[in-house]
C-alpha positions as CSV (number, residue, x, y, z in Angstrom):
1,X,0.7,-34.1,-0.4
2,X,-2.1,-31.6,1.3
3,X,-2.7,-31.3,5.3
4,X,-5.5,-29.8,6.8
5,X,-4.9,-25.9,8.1
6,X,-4.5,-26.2,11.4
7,X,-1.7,-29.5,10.6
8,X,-0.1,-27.9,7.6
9,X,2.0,-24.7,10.0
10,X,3.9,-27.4,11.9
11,X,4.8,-29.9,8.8
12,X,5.6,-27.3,6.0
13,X,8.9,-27.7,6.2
14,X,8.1,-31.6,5.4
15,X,5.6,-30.7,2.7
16,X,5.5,-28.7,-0.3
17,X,1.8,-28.1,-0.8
18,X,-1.8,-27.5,1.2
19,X,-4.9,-27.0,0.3
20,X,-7.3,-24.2,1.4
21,X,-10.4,-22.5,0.7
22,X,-9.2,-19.1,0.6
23,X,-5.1,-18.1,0.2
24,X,-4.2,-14.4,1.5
25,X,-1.0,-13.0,0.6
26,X,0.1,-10.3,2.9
27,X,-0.5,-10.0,6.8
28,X,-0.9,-6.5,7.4
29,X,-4.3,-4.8,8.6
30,X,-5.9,-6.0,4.9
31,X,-4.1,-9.5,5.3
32,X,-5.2,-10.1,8.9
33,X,-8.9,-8.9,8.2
34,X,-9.9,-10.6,5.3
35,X,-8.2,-14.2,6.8
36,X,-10.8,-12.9,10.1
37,X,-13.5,-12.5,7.5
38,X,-12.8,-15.5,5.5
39,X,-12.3,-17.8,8.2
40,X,-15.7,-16.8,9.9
41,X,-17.8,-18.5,6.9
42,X,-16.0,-21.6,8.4
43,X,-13.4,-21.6,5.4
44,X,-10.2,-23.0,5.8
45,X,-7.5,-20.4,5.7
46,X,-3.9,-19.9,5.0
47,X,-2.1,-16.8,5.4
48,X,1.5,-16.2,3.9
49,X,3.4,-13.6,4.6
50,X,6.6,-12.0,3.1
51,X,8.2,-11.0,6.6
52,X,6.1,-12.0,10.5
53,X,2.9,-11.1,10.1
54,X,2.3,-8.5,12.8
55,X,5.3,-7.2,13.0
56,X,6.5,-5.9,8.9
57,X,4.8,-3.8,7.0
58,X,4.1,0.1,7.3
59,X,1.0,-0.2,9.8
60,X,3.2,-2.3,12.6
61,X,5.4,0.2,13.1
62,X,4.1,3.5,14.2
63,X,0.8,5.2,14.8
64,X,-2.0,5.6,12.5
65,X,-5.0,7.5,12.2
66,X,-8.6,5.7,11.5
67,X,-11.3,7.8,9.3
68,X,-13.6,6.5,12.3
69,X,-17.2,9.1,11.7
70,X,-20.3,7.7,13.7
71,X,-23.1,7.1,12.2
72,X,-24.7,10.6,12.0
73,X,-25.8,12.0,9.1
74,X,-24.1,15.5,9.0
75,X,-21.1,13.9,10.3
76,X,-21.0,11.3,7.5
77,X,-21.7,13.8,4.8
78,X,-18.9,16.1,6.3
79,X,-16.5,13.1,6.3
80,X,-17.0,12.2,2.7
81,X,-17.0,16.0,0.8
82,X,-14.0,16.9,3.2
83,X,-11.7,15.2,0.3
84,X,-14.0,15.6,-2.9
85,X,-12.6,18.2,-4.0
86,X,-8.9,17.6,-3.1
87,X,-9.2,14.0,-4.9
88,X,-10.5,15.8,-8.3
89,X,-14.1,14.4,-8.0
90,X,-12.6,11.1,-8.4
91,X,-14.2,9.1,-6.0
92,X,-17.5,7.4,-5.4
93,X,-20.3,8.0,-2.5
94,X,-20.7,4.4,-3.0
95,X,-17.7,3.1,-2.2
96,X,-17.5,5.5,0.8
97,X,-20.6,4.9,2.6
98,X,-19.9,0.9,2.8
99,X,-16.4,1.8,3.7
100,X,-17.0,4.2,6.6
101,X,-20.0,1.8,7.9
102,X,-17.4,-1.2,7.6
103,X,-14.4,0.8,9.7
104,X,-16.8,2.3,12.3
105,X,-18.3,-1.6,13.1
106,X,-14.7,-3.1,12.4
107,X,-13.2,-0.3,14.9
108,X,-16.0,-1.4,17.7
109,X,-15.1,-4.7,17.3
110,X,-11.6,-4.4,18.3
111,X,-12.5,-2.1,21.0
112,X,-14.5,-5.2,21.8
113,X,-11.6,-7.1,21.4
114,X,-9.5,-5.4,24.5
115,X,-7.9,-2.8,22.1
116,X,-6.8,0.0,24.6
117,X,-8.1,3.3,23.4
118,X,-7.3,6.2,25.1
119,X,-10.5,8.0,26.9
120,X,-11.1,11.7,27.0
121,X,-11.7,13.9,30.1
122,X,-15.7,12.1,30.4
123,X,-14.1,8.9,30.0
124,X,-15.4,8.3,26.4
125,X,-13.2,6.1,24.1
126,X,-11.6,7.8,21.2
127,X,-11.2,5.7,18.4
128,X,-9.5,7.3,15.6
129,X,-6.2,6.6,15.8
130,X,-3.9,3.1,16.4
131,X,-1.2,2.2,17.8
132,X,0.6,0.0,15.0
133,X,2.7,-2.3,17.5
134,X,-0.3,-3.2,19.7
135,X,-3.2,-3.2,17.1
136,X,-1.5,-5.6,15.1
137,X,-0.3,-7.8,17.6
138,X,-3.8,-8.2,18.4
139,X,-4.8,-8.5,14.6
140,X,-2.6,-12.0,14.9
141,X,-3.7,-13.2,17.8
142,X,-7.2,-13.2,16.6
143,X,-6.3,-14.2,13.1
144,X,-4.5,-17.2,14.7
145,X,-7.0,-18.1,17.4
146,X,-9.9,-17.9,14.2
147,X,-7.9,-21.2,13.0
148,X,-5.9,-19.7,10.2
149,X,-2.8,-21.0,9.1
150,X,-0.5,-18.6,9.5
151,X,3.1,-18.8,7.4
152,X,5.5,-16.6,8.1
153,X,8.4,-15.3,5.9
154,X,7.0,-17.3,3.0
155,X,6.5,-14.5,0.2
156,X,4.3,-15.3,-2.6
157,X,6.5,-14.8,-5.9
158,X,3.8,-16.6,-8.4
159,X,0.1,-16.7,-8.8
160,X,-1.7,-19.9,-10.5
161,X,-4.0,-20.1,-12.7
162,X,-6.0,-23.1,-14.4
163,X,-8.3,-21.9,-17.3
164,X,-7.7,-18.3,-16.5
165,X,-9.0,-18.6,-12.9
166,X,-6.0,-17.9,-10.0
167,X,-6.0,-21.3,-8.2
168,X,-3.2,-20.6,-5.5
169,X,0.7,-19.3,-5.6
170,X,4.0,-20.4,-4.7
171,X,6.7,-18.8,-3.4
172,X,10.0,-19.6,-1.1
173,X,10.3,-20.3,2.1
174,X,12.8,-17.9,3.5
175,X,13.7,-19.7,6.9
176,X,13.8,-23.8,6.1
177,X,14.4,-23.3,2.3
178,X,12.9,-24.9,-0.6
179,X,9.5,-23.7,-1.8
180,X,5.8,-24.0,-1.1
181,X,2.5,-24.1,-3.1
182,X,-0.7,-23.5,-1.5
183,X,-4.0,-24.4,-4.0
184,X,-6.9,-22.6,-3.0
185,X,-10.3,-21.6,-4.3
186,X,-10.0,-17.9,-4.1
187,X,-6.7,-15.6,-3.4
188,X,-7.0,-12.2,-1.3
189,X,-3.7,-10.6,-2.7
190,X,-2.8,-7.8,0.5
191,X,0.8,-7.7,-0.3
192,X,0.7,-3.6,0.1
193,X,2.4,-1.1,-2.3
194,X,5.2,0.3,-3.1
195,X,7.9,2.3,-1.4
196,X,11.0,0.9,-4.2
197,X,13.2,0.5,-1.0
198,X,13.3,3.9,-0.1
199,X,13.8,3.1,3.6
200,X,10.9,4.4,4.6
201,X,9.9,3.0,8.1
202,X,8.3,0.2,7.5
203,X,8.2,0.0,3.7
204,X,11.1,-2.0,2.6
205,X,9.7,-5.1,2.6
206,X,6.9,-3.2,0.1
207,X,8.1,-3.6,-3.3
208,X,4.6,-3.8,-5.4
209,X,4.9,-7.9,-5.7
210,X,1.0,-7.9,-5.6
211,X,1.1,-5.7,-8.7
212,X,3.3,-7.8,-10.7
213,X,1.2,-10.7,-9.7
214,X,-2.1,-9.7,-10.4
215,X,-1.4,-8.3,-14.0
216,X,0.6,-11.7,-14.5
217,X,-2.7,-13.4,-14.0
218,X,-5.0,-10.8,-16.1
219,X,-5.8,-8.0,-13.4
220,X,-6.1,-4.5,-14.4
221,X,-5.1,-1.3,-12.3
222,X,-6.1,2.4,-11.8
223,X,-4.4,5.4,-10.2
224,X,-0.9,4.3,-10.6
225,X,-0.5,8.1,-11.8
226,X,-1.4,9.2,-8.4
227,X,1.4,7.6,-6.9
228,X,4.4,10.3,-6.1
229,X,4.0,10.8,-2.7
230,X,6.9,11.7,-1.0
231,X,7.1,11.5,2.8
232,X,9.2,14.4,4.9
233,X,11.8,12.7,6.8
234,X,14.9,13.3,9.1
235,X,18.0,12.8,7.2
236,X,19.7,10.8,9.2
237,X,16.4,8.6,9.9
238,X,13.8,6.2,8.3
239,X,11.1,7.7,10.1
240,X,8.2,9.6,7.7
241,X,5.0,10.2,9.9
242,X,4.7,13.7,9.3
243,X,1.9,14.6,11.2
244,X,4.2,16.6,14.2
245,X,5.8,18.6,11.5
246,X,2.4,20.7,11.7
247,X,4.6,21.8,15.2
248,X,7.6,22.8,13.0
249,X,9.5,25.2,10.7
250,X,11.3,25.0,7.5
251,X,14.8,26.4,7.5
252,X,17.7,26.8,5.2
253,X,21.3,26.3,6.1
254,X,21.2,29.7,7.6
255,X,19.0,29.1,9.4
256,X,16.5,31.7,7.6
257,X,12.9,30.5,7.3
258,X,11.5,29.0,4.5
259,X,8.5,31.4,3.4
260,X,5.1,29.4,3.1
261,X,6.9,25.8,3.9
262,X,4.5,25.4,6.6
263,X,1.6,25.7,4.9
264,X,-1.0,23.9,3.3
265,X,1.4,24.0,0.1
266,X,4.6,23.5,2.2
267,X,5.7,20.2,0.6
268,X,5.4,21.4,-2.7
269,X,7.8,24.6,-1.3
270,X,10.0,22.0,0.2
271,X,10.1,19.8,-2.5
272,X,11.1,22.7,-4.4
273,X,13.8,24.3,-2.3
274,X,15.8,20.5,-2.2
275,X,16.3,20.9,-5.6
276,X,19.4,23.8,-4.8
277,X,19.7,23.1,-1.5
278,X,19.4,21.6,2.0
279,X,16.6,22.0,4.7
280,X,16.1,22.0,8.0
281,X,13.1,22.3,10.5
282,X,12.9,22.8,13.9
283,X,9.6,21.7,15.9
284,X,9.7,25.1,17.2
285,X,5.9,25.4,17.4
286,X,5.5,23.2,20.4
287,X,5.8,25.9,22.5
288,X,5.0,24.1,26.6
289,X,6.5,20.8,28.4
290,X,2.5,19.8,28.1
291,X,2.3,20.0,24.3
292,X,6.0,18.2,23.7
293,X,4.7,15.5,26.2
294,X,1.3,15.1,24.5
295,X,3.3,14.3,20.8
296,X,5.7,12.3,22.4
297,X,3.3,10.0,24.0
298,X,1.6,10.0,20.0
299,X,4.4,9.4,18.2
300,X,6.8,7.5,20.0
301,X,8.9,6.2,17.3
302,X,9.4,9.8,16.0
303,X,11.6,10.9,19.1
304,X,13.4,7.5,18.8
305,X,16.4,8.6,16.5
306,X,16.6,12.2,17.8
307,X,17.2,10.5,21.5
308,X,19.5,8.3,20.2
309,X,22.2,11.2,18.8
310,X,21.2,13.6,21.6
311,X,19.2,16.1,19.4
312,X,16.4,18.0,21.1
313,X,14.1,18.5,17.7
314,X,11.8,21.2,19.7
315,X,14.7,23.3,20.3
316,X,17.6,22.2,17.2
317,X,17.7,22.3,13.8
318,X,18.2,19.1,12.1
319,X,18.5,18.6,8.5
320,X,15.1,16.5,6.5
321,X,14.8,15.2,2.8
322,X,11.5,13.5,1.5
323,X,11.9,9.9,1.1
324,X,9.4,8.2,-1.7
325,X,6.3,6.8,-0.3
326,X,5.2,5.8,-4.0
327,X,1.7,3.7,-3.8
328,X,2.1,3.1,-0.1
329,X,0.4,6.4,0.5
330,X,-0.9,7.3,-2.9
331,X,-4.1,6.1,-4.4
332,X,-3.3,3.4,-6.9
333,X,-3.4,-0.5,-7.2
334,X,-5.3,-2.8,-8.8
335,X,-8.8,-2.3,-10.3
336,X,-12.0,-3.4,-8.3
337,X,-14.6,-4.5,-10.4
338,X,-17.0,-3.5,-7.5
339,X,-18.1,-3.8,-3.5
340,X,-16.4,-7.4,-3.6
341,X,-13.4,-6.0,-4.4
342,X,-12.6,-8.5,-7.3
343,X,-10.5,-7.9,-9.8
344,X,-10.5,-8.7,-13.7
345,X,-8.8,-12.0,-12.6
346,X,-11.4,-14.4,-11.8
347,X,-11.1,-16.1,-8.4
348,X,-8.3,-12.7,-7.7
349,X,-9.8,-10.4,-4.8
350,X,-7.2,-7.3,-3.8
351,X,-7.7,-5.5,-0.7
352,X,-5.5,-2.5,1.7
353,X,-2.9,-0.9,-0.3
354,X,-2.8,-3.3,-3.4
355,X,-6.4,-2.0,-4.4
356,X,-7.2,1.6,-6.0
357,X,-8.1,3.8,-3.1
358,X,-9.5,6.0,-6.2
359,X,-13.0,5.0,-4.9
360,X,-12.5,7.1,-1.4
361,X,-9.9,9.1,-1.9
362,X,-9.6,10.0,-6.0
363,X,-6.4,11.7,-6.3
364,X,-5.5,12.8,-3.3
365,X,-3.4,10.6,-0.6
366,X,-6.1,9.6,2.4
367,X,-2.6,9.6,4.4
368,X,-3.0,7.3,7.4
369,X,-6.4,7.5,8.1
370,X,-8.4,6.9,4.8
371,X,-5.7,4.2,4.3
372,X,-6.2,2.3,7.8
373,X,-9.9,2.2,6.7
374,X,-9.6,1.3,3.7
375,X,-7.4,-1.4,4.9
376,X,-10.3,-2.5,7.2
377,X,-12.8,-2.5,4.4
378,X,-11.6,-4.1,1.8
379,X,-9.7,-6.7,3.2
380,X,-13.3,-7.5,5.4
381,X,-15.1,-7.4,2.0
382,X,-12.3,-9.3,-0.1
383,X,-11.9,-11.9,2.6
384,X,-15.9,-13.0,2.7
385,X,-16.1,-11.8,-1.5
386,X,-13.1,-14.9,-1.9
387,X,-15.1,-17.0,0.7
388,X,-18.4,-17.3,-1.5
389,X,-16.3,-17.6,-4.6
390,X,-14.6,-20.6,-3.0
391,X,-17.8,-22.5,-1.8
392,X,-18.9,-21.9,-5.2
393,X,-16.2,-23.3,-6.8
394,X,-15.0,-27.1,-7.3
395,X,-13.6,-28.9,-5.2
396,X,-9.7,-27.6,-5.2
397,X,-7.5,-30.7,-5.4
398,X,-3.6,-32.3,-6.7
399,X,-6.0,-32.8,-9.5
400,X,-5.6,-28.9,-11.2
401,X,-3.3,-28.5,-13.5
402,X,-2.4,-25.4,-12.6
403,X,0.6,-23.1,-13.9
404,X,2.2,-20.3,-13.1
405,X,1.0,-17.2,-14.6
406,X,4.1,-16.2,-15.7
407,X,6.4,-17.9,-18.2
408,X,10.0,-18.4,-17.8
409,X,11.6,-17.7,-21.1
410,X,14.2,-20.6,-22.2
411,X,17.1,-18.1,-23.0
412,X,16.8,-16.4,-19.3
413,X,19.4,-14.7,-18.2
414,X,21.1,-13.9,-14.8
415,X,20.9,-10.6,-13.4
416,X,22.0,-8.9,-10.3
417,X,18.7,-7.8,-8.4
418,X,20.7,-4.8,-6.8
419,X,21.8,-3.1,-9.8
420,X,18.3,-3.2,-11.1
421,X,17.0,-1.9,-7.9
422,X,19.0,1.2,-8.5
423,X,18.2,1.7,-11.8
424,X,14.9,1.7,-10.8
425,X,15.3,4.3,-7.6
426,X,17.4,6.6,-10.1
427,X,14.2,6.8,-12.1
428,X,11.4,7.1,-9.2
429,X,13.5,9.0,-6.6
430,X,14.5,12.2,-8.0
431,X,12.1,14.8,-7.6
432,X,12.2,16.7,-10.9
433,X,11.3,13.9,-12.4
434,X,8.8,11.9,-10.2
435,X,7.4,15.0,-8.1
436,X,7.8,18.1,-10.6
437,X,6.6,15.9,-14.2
438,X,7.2,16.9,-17.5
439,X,6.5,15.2,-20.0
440,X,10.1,15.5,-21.4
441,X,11.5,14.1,-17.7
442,X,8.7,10.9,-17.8
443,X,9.3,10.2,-21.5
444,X,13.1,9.8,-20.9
445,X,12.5,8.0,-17.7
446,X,10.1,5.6,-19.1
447,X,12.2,5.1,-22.3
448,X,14.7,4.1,-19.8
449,X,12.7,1.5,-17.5
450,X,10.9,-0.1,-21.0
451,X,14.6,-1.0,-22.0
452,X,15.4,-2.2,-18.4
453,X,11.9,-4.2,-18.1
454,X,13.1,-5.8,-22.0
455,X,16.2,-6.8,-20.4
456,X,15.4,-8.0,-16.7
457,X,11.7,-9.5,-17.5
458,X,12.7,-13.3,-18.1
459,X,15.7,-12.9,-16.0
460,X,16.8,-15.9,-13.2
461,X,18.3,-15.5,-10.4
462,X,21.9,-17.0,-9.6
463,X,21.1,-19.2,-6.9
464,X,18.6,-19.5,-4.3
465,X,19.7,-16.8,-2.4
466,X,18.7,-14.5,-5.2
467,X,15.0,-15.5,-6.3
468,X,13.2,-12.8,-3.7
469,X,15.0,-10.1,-4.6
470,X,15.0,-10.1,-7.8
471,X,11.2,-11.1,-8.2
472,X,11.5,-8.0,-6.3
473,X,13.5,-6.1,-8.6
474,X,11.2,-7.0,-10.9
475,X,8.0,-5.8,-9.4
476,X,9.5,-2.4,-8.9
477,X,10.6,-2.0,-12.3
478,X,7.2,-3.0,-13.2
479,X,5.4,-0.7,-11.1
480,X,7.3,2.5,-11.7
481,X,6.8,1.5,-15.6
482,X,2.8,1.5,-14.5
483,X,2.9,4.7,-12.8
484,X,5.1,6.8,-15.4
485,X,2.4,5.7,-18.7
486,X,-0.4,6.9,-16.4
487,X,1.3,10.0,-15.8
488,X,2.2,11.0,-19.3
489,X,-1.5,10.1,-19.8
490,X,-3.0,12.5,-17.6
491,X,-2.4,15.8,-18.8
492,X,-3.5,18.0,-15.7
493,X,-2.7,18.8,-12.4
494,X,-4.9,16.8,-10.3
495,X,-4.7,15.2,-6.6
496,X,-0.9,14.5,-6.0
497,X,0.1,13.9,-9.5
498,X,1.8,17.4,-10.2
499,X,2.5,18.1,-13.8
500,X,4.6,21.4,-14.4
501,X,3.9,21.5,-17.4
502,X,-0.2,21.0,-17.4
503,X,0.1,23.3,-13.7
504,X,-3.8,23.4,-13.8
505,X,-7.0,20.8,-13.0
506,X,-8.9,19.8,-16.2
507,X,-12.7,19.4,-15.6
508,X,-12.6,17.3,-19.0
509,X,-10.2,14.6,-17.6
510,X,-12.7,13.8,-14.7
511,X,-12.2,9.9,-14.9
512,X,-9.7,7.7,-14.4
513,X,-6.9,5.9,-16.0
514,X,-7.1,1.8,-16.7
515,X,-3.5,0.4,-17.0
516,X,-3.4,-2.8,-18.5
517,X,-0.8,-5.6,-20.1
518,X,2.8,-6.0,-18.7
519,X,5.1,-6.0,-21.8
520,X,2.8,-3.7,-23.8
521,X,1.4,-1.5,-21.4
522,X,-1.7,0.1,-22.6
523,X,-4.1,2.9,-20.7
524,X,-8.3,3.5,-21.0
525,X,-10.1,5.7,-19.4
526,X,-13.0,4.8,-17.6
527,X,-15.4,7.9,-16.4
528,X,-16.7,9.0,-13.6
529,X,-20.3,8.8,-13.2
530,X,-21.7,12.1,-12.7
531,X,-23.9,11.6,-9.9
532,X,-21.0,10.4,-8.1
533,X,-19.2,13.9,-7.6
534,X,-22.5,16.3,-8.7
535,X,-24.0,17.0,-5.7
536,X,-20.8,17.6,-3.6
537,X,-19.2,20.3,-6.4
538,X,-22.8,21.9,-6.6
C-alpha cells in the first residue's frame, strides 16, 4: 500500500510502506535542510528520524557557532587559510568557497525566517552563532510547513537497493511497533556520526548507523582516521562545549596548576596528565559579574549541572575527564564523489556529519562552527543533488524488487547488544590507545574488534525489543574497525590523529585515505591536488 506524503504521517501505523521522491534519514540541521531543499523542487518528501526531529541530536541541545564570513574578498580568503595548515593541506578551496557562499545565504534566510539573532551596540545582527533549541525548532517548523512527511522515532536500520541503486530503507517504528519501508528515488543519509555512547550531550543517539548503511550499499569513506576527538567535560556531567574552558585552569588534586594545560596544546597536556591522575579546572579567568553574565547567557546548558549540586565553577574546583566525541567532531564519513555530495552508491547522497568534512576542514576538527556549516551545505546541496536524481529516475513503485543491502546469514546468532557496546567503548575510549596511537595499541585493538565484527556481523536480535540496539552495536563496532585501519595507515602526525610513535607531519602523506568493504576492509589513497593547498602554504 503507498499514501501520498502529506496522508502517509497520520496512517503509518495502518501501513507499512510510502512512496516518495526523495527519503532523508536523520533530522538534524543536514536532515532538516536537505528535506527544505528537496521539497522546494516540488518533490515529495519523507523524513525519518531515529529520535524527534528537532529535539535529538548534538545541534538541539546547546549552542553552536556558524563559520558565517560575508562575502568580501580578504575576509573569505582569511576564513579559508585560517585552518590550512592545522588540517595538513587537506582540504579543497573548492569545496570551501560553495560551502561558505551556501551558509552565508542559508544563515540570511533564517534570519529571514524570524531567527532571533542577537544585535551589537549599532543594532547590527550577528550571525555566527545558534542557539540549538530555538534554531531547530524552527528548522521543523519550516521543514513541516514545506509539506514534508515527517516520522519520528522511526530509525532507518536497512538501505535498499535494486540493481545496485539505493531505492529506499526500512527500519522500526519505535512508538506503534512493527516496521516501515519507505521506496524512494534518491536517499539523503544525515543520520550524524559517532560518539559510541559516550554520553556526550546530545550524542547518544549517534552511533555511526549511516556508516554501516552506506558501505552495506557500496559507499566508500575518508577520514575515519581523523576521528579521535575527545571533548573536555565535567565529571559528573554530559556536557562537552568547551568553548568557556578558554576562562579556566587546569588543576591537579592539589590543587597545583597544570603547566601549559591552557594553551593552545592544553588537551594534549590534559589528555596526558589523566593517564596517572585526576584533573580539575576552575573557570578562574572570568574575572567580573559582567564577563560570568555574558557566558552564562552563551552557554546556558553549561551552568545547568553546576546549579543543580550547588558548585560555583568560577570560584570551585570541580573534577573533568574527556569524553569521546569520535566522528561527531572529527572530519570523517562517507566519500563525496563531488559538489552533489553523492556517494559511490548510486541514487545515495550523505550530507552534515555522515559526509567527510576533509574537503573544509582536512585533519583538523572545524568544532562547532565549520560543522554547523557544513551541516548547512551539504544537506542544501544533497537534498536538491537527490531531487534531480529522482526526477531522472523511473517511476518508483510496489513494482522494485528491491532488497536489503545487507544479508542475514541463515546460522545467525543472538547476541546481547550491551555487551558488544562495551567491547567496543573498551577499545575506542581509552586514551592510550585511541588518543596517544601506536601502532602496537591499534594493532591489538583492531585484532580485537575484527574478531568481535566476525562474531556479531550476522547476529539477530532476541526479540523486538532488541533490533535498534544492536543494529546499533553493530554500526559502532563497524565504525571503530573503520577508523583504527585508517589510523595504522597513516603514518604521521597530522590534524587530530596523533601518532606517538610517527610524533611528526609528513609532507609525503599529503592525501587522504579511502576506506572501503565491510568484512575485508581495505584502504587507497587518493591525493590531493596540488593547487588545492599550493598557494596557501606558499
Amino acid at each position: 500500500m503507498s499514501l501520498p506524503p502529506q496522508e502517509a504521517h497520520s496512517a503509518i501505523s495502518s501501513t507499512s510502506e510510502i512512496i516518495s521522491d526523495v527519503l532523508v534519514i536523520g533530522g538534524g540541521p543536514a536532515g532538516c535542510w536537505a528535506a527544505l531543499e528537496a521539497a522546494s523542487t516540488k518533490a515529495r518528501v519523507v523524513l525519518v528520524d531515529k529520535g524527534y526531529c528537532g529535539s535529538s541530536g548534538a545541534t538541539a541541545s546547546a549552542g553552536t557557532q556558524i563559520w558565517y564570513v560575508p562575502p568580501d574578498p580578504a575576509e573569505r580568503e582569511a576564513a579559508m587559510a585560517s585552518r590550512e595548515a592545522m588540517g595538513g593541506y587537506l582540504s579543497e578551496r573548492a569545496w570551501m568557497v560553495p560551502v561558505l557562499e551556501k551558509t552565508f545565504e542559508s544563515v540570511n534566510r533564517l534570519a529571514d525566517w524570524g531567527y532571533p539573532f542577537p544585535s551589537d551596540d549599532k543594532g547590527e545582527q550577528q550571525r555566527i552563532s545558534v542557539q540549538g533549541p530555538e534554531y531547530m525548532r524552527l528548522l521543523r517548523r519550516r521543514v513541516k510547513n514545506a509539506g514534508v512527511t515527517i516520522l519520528d522515532h522511526h530509525p532507518a536500520t536497512q538501505l535498499l537497493t535494486d540493481g545496485g541503486a539505493v531505492v529506499g530503507a526500512s527500519g522500526l517504528r519505535r512508538q506503534e511497533g512493527g516496521q516501515w519501508t519507505v521506496r524512494a528515488g534518491a536517499v539523503v543519509l544525515a543520520a550524524g556520526g559517532c560518539a559510541f555512547m559516550s554520553k556526550a550531550l546530545g550524542c547518544d543517539v549517534l552511533t555511526g548507523d549511516g556508516y554501516l548503511m552506506g558501505v552495506e550499499a557500496g559507499a566508500e569513506l575518508s577520514g575515519m582516521e581523523f576521528s579521535s576527538a575527545y571533548a573536555i567535560s565535567p565529571a559528573f556531567a554530559s556536557i562537552t562545549k568547551t568553548a568557556l574552558y578558554r576562562f579556566g585552569q587546569f588543576y591537579r588534586k592539589d590543587h597545583s596548576l597544570i603547566d601549559g594545560a591552557g594553551s593552545a596544546r592544553g588537551r594534549s597536556i590534559i589528555a596526558r596528565t589523566l593517564l596517572s591522575e585526576p584533573v580539575y579546572a576552575r573557570l578562574d579567568l572570568a574575572e567580573t559579574d559582567e564577563v560570568k553574565a555574558i557566558l552564562r547567557r552563551a552557554q546556558p546548558n553549561f551552568f545547568v549541572p553546576f546549579d543543580r549540586r550547588g558548585i560555583d565553577p568560577f570560584t570551585e574546583f570541580f573534577e573533568v575527564k574527556l569524553r569521546l566525541e569520535g566522528t561527531v567532531r572529527g572530519t570523517g564519513g562517507l566519500r563525496l564523489t563531488g559538489l552533489d555530495c553523492a556517494t559511490t552508491a548510486p541514487g545515495l547522497y550523505a550530507a552534515g556529519d555522515n559526509a567527510t568534512r576533509e574537503p573544509i576542514c582536512g585533519g583538523f576538527t572545524g568544532g562547532g562552527s565549520h560543522n554547523a556549516a557544513w551541516a548547512i551545505s551539504t544537506g542544501s546541496f544533497a537534498g536538491a543533488a537527490a531531487a534531480a536524481f529522482a526526477r531522472g529516475r523511473a517511476n518508483v513503485s510496489h513494482t522494485h524488487v528491491a532488497r536489503p543491502a545487507a544479508w542475514a546469514s541463515k546460522n545467525a546468532i543472538t547476541a546481547d547488544p550491551q555487551t558488544i557496546i562495551r567491547a567496543v567503548q573498551d577499545e575506542v575510549f581509552p586514551l592510550n590507545i585511541n588518543y596517544f596511537r601506536t601502532h602496537t595499541g591499534l594493532s591489538a585493538a583492531l585484532e580485537r574488534l575484527d574478531q568481535l565484527w566476525q562474531e556479531i556481523a550476522d547476529a539477530t536480535a532476541a526479540d523486538e525489543s532488541q533490533v535498534l540496539p544492536l543494529r546499533q552495536a553493530q554500526a559502532m563496532t563497524a565504525t571503530a574497525r573503520f577508523m583504527y585501519r585508517a589510523a595504522l595507515a597513516r603514518t604521521e602526525t597530522c590534524g587530530m590523529h596523533r601518532r606517538d610513535d610517527f610524533p611528526n607531519q609528513d609532507p609525503e602523506q599529503r592525501y587522504r585515505l579511502v576506506v572501503c568493504g565491510l568484512n575485508t576492509i581495505t584502504i587507497r589513497t587518493e591525493p590531493v591536488k596540488p593547487s588545492d593547498y599550493k598557494e596557501a602554504a606558499e
